[in-house]
N, C-alpha and C positions, 0 to 999 in steps of 0.2 A: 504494500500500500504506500503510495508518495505522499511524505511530511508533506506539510506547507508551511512555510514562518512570515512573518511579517515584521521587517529591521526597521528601527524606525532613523537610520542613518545612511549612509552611502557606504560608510566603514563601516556596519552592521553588514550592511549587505553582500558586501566582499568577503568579510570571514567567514559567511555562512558558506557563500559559492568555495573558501579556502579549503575550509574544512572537510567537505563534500567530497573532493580531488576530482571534479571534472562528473557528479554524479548529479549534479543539483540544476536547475535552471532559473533562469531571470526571468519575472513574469509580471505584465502590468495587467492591461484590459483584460488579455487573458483570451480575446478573438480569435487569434492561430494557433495559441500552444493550447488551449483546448482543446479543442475539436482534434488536434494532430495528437495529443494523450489518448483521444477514445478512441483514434484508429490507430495506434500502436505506432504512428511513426517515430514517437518520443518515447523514453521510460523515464523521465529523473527520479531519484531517489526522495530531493525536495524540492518545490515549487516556491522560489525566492521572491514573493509580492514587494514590489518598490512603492505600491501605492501610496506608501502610508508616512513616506522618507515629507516631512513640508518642504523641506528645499526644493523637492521637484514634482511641486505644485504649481508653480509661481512662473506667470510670462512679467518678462521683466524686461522696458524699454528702455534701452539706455541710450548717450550720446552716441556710441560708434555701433553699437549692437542690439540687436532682438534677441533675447534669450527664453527656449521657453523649455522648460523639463519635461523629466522621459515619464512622471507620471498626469501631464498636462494632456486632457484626450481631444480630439478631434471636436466634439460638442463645444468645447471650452472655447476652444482656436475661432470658433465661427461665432462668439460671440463676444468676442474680445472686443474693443472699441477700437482702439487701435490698429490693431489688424483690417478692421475691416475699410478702414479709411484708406489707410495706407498699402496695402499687401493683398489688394483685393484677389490677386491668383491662389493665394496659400488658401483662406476662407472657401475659395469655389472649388479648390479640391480638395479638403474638407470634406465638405459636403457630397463628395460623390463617395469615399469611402463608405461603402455601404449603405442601410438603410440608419435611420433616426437613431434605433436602440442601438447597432453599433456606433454608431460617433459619439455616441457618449458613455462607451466604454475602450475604444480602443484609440492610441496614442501612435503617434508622430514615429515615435523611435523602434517601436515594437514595429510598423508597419516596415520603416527601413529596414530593420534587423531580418527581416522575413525573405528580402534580397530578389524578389521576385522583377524579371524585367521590365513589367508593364503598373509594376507598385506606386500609388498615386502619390503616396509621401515621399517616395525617389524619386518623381520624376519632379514634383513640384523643389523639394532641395536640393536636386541640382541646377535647377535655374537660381533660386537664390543664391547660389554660392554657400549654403550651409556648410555647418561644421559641425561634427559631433567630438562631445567629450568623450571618452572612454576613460572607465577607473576598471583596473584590477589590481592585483594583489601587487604588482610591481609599480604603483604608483596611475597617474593620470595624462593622458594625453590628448590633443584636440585632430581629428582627420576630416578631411574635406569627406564630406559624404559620397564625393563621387567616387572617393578613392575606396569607397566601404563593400565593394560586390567582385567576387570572382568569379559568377557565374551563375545561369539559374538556381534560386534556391539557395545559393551560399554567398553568407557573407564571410566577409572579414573578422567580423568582431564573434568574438566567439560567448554565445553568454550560457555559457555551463562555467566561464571561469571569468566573464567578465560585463560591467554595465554601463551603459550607454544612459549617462545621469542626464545628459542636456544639450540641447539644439544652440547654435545659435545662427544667427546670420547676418552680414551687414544693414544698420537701421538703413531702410532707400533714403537718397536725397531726390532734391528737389530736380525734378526733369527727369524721374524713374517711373515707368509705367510696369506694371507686369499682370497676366492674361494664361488664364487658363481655357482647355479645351480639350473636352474626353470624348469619343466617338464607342457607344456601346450600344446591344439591344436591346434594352432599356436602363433608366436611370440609376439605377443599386442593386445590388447581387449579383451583376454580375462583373466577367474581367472585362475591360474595352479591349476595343477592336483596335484602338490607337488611343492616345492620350498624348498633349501636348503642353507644357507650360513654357512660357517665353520674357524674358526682362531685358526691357530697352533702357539705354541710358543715353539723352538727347543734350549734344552741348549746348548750353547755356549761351552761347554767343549767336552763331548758327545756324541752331536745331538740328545741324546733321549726325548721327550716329554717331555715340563717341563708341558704346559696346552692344553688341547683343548677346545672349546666350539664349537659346532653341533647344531644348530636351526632350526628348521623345520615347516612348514606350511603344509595346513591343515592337522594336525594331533592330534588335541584336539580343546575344545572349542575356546583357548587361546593358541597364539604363545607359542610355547615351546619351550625346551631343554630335548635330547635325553643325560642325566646324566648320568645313568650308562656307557654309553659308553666312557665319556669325563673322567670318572674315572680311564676308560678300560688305557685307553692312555695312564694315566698320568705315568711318569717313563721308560715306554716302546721305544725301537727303532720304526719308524714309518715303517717297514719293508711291503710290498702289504699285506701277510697275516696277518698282524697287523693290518692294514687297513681297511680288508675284516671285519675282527670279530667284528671291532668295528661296521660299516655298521650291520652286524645282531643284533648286540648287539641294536642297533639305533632300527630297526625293534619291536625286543620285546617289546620294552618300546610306539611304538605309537599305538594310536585308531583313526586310521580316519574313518569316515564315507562314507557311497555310497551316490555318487551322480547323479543324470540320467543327468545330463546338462556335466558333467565334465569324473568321472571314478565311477570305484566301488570301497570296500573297498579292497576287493581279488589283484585287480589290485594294487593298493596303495603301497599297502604289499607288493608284488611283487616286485615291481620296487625302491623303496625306500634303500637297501641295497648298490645297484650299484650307486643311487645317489649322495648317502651320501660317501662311499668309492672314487668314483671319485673326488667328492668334495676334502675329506682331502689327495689326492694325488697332486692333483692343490695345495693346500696350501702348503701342504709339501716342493713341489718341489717349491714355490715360497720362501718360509722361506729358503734354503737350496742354496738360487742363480739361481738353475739352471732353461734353458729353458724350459718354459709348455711344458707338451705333449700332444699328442692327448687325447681328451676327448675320453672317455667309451663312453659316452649313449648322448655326445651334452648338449651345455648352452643350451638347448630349444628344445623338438619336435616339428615338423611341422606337 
């Protein structure tokens, strides 16, 4: 039968995973490692809850940083005031994790940890540039989240020995848009067919591109970024047909796979340009002040 403890520290929670030797696991909402205990893909010995740790409760804005903890869930994120002003792409994918009663039990860090290619909290933290802390028993250190996946299914961080205490990511400045956009069969439960989040940063003299970053799911093993295109950008007015080419540009660089439960590859390809292009239109115009406008192609098929 697996213990379950509840540490009410970071260092709590470490000596429990210490003492274990690699038998124990790290568990917030409890959304993945559930379900994976009653089909046996997991055994730990104890089920390590961080919920309970107050430090990593707490979204904390600061001058250079957003910081929001590994026990801060999805529900929280989308009703943040801040957030929602500010970061409006982090809130709309949010909100697609799942249905209602998951986002308000499952967490930002636990969805990373899970390392899945088409994972909405990876693909949304690699466009902000996030960073996660890791603490294990040798001490703490911060990794770019992009650096955090080697592959379907596997992360980096290993949490039978180690915790992913807190997010953070650069506070946007001013002339920072960012845009999400998830293409599924419908809006929660299931995985999308594509997901897209994108963050423009427009010079302030200008308005032409000083960066972009385009992150996109399923489209390699591992959350990506569609590079050449962010390169496209850089320097350029972000004019519609500026826009467009980066969208194809995006295209050439993915390989996604067919899938009979989800799309095919044909299809992927297809639709992927106008994604990605809508996307950095929403950013655009949100770095730029003005009102959204009508989506292209919708946050979401039905």
């Amino acid at each position: 039968m697996t213990e379950y403890c509840c540490p009410e520290t970071i260092e709590e929670a470490v000596a429990e995973l210490k003492e274990r030797g690699g038998e124990a696991r790290v568990m917030a909402g409890g959304t993945d490692v559930l379900p994976d205990l009653r089909k046996g893909k997991i055994a730990p010995r104890c089920l390590v809850d961080i919920t309970r740790i107050p430090e990593l409760q707490r979204i904390e804005v600061g001058e250079d940083w957003v910081t929001i903890g590994a026990a801060v869930t999805f529900g929280a994120m989308r009703e943040n005031a801040f957030l929602r002003d500010h970061v409006q792409a982090l809130v709309d994918a949010a909100g697609s994790v799942g249905a209602g009663a998951i986002q308000n039990a499952a967490t930002w860090a636990g969805n990373i940890v899970q390392a899945m290619p088409a994972a909405d909290g990876a693909i949304i933290g690699i466009a902000l540039g996030a960073e996660a802390q890791i603490v294990g028993a040798d001490g703490a250190r911060w990794e770019l989240v992009e650096a955090l996946f080697r592959g379907p299914g596997v992360s980096t961080v290993d949490p039978r020995r180690e915790v992913i205490a807190r997010l953070r990511f650069p506070r946007p400045r001013p002339g920072t848009g960012t845009a999400w956009r998830r293409l599924g069969r419908r809006s929660a439960l299931v995985l999308p067919i594509l997901n897209c989040a994108v963050r423009v940063e427009l010079d302030e003299e200008d308005g032409e591109v000083a960066e972009a970053v385009i992150a996109l799911g399923p489209v390699a093993p591992r959350p990506s970024r569609a590079r050449k295109a962010e390169r496209f950008l850089a320097g350029r007015s972000p004019r519609p047909e500026v826009l467009e080419e980066a969208g194809e540009i995006a295209r050439s660089e993915a390989s996604p796979r067919s899938s009979v439960m989800r799309a095919s590859k044909a299809y992927r390809l297809a639709i992927l340009p106008t994604l990605v292009t809508d996307a950095l239109a929403v950013a655009v115009e949100r770095a730029e002040g003005r009102e959204q406008r009508a989506s292209l192609c919708g946050a979401e098929a039905r």
